[in-house]
C-alpha positions as CSV (number, residue, x, y, z in Angstrom):
1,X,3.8,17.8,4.8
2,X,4.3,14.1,5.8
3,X,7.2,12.1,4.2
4,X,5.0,8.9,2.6
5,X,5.9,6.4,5.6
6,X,4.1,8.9,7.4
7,X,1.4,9.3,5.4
8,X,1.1,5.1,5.1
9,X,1.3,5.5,9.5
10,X,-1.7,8.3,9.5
11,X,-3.8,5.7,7.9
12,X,-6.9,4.9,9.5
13,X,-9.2,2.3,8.6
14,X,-11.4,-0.5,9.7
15,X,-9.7,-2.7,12.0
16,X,-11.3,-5.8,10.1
17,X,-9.9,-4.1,6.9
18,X,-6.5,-3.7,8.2
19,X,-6.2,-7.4,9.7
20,X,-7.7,-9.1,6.2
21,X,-4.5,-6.9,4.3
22,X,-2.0,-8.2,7.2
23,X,-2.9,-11.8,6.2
24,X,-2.4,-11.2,2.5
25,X,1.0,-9.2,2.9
26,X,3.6,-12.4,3.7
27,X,3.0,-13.6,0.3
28,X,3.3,-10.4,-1.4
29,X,5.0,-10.0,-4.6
30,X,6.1,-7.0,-6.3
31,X,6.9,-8.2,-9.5
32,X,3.4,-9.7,-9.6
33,X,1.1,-7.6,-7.9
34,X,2.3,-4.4,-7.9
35,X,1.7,-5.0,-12.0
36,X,-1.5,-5.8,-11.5
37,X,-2.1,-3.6,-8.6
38,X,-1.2,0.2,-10.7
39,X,-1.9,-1.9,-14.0
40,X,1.1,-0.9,-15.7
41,X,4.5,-2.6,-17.0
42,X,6.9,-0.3,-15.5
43,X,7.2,-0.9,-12.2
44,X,7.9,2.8,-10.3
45,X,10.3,3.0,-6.9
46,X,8.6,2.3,-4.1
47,X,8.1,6.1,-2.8
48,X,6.8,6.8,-5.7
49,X,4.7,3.5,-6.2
50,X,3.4,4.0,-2.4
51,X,2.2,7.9,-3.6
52,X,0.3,6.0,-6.7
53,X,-1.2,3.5,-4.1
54,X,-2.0,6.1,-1.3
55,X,-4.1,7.9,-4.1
56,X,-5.8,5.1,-5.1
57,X,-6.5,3.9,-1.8
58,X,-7.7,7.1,-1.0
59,X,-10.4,7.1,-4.4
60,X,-11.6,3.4,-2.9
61,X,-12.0,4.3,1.0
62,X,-14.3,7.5,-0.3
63,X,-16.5,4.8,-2.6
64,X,-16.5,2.7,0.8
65,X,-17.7,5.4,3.2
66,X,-20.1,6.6,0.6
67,X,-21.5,3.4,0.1
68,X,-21.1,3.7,-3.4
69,X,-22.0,0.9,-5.7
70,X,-18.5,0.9,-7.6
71,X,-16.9,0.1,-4.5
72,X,-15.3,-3.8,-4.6
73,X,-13.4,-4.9,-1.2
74,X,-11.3,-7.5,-3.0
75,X,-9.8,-4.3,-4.9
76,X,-9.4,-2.3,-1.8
77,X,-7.7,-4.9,0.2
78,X,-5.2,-5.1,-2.8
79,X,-4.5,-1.9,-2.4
80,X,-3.8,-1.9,1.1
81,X,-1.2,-5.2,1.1
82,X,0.5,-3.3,-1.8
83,X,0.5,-0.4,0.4
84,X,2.0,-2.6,3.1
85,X,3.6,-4.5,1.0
86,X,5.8,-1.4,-0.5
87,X,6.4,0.1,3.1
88,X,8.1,-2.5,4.6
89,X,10.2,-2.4,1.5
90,X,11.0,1.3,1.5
91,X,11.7,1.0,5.5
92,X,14.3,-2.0,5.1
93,X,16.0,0.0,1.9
94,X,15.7,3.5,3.6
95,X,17.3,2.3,7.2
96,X,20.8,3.6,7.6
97,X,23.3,1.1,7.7
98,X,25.2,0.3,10.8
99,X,29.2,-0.6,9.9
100,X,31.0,-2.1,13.3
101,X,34.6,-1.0,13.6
């Protein structure tokens, strides 16, 4: 099985989807839109948050490709700066340290 940066890497989606999300992740705020993102008060670790998103993500890309009528793109690209969003934070808190001697 993947680890979940792994997963997040195997991603494959729309180039114009991808590039609208890499415009909305500098100003990305956990505190604020993860909330809002998972709609809940707890705010989970970011493995675990990026398993929640992956899932969700995964729900909206299938209403995309099936041209369903829920789908709604402003949601979607949420998801994917969260996704982002929460990856870049588990890769800076996940990197081994480096001590000079």
């Amino acid at each position: 099985m993947l680890d979940v940066l792994g997963m997040v890497g195997a991603l494959e989606r729309p180039k114009l989807l991808v590039n609208a999300a890499r415009f909305g992740l500098d100003d990305y705020d956990r505190e604020r839109h993860l909330r809002r993102v998972l709609r809940t008060d707890h705010l989970p670790r970011p493995a675990q948050a990026l398993m929640m998103l992956l899932e969700l993500e995964s729900v909206m890309d299938g209403q995309r490709t099936a041209k369903q009528a829920e789908y709604g793109i402003a949601r979607h690209l949420d998801l994917l700066i969260a996704i982002m969003g929460e990856a870049r934070i588990l890769r800076a808190t996940s990197r081994p340290s480096v001590v000079a001697t």
